[in-house]
N, C-alpha and C positions, 0 to 999 in steps of 0.2 A: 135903163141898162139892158142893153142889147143880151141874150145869150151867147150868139156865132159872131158877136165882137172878136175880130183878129186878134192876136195880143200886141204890147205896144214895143216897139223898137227901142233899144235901150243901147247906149255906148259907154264906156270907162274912160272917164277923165280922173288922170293921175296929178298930183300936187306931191312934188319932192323938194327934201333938204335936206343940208347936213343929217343923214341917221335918218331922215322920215322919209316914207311912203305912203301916201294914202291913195286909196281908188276907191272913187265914188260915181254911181250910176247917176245916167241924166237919161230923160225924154227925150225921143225924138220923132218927127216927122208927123207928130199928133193933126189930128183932121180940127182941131181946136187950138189954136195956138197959147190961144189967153189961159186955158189948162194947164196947157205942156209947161209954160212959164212956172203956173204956180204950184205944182209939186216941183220943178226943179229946183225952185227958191227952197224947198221947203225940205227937200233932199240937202242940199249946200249948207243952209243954217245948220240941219242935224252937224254935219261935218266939222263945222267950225265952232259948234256946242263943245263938242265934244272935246275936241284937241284943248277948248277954254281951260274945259271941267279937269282933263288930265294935267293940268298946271305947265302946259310947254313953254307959255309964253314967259313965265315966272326962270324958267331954266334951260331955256334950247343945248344948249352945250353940252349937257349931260344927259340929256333925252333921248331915248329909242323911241319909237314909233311907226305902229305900222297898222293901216285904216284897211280893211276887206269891205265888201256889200254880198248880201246872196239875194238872190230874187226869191221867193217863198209863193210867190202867187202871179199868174201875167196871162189872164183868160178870164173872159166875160164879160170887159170891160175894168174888170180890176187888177190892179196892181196892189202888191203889200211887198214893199221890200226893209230888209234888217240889215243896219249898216253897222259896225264893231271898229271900236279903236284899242289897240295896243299899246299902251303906254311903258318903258321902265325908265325910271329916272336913277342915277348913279346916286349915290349908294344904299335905297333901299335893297328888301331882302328879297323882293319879287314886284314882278310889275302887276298890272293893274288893265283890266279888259272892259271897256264899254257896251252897251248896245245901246239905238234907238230904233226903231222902226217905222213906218210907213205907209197906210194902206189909204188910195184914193182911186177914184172917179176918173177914168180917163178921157171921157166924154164931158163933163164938168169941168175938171180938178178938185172939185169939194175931195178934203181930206179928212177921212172918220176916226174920230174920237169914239173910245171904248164905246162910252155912253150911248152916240150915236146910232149904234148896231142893234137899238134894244127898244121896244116899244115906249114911249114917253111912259114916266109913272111905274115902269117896271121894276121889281127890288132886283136888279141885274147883279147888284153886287152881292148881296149876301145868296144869292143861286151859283154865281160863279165859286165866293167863296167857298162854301158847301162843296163843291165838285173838287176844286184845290186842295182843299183837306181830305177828301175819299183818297186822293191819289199820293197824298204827305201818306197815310195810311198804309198802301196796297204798298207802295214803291219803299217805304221804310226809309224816307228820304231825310238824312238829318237836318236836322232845325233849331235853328238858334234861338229864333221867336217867330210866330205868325200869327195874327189875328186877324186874317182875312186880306181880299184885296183892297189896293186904291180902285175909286169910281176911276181915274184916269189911269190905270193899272198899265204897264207895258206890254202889247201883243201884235203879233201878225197874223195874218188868215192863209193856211197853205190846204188850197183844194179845198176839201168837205170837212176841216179842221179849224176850229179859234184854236189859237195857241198863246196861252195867256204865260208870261213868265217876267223874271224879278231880276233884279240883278247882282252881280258877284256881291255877297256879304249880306243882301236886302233881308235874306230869312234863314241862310242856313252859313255854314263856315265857308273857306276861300276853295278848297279843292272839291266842293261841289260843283262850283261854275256860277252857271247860270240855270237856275232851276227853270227848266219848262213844264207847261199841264197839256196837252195839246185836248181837247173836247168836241166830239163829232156836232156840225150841226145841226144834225136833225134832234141830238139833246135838249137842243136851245128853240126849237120850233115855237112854242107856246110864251115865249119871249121875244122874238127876235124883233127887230123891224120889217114890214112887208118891204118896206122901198129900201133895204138897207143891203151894203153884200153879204152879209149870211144870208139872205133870203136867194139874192143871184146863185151863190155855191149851192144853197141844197138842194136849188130847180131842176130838173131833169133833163 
């Protein structure tokens, strides 16, 4: 992974119907094709997870929906992007918000798993945990239950930040959100992977 890697070129492909919008990011113009392809696959699945998991297909008639992406990282050779779907279905009492996210290889396409980011053998998860709970702590953040993260936890990398977070209802009530931790990484230095992008991010 190069450092002065350009960032990668990115366009918005929209998918509409009755009541729904979604916009999702694809690759483009990568110096790799076979790449470009396989986070695009892997952007699109997210997409069509998602809309599964919010039950559209079960009810289109009565479904709202409306899909965003943010980019949160697109330098170094890395991308980490977070995609969100909006679901209301008539007549619950409120609707219901996804996330998945993203973070790969643009030179590859190899797309990292939490796991991935952390030296083989590392107890990655109970360090993160530990750090998640400091911040349940400091931030007084309500909780319904938390015993730590998933090895496969939900995050994206923006900049010099892992941002490890859960989703609507996963540990705290509904008008929380989406609880985020964001964790510098030079925290994580004595864990990280050398060949992994934490390591890219905290290079100079």
């Amino acid at each position: 992974m190069e450092l002065n890697q350009l960032p990668a070129r990115i366009q918005t492909i929209t998918i509409t119907h009755p009541n729904v919008r979604i916009d999702y990011p694809q690759l483009v113009g990568l110096s790799n094709s076979t790449a470009q392809l396989k986070i695009n696959q892997a952007l699109l699945k997210d997409v069509h997870d998602m809309i599964r998991q919010q039950g559209y297909y079960e009810n289109p008639k009565n479904t709202e929906m409306l899909g965003i992406y943010e980019i949160k990282n697109n330098q170094r050779g890395i991308v980490s992007i977070s995609q969100s779907n909006y679901a209301f279905t008539y007549p619950s009492a409120h609707g219901l918000t996804l996330m998945k996210s993203i973070t790969a290889d643009i030179q590859t396409g190899k797309i990292f798993s939490l796991s991935d980011l952390f030296k083989p053998g590392s107890d990655y998860v109970k360090v993160l945990s530990e750090m998640v709970q400091q911040q349940i702590n400091q931030r007084q953040i309500p909780i319904l239950e938390y015993k730590g993260i998933r090895p496969d936890q939900d995050y994206y990398i923006a900049d010099k930040a892992l941002v490890i977070y859960f989703q609507v209802y996963e540990i705290s009530p509904y008008y929380v959100g989406f609880p985020m931790f964001p964790i510098s990484v030079y925290d994580l230095q004595s864990i990280m992977n050398e060949d992994g992008p934490l390591s890219v991010m905290a290079a100079s």
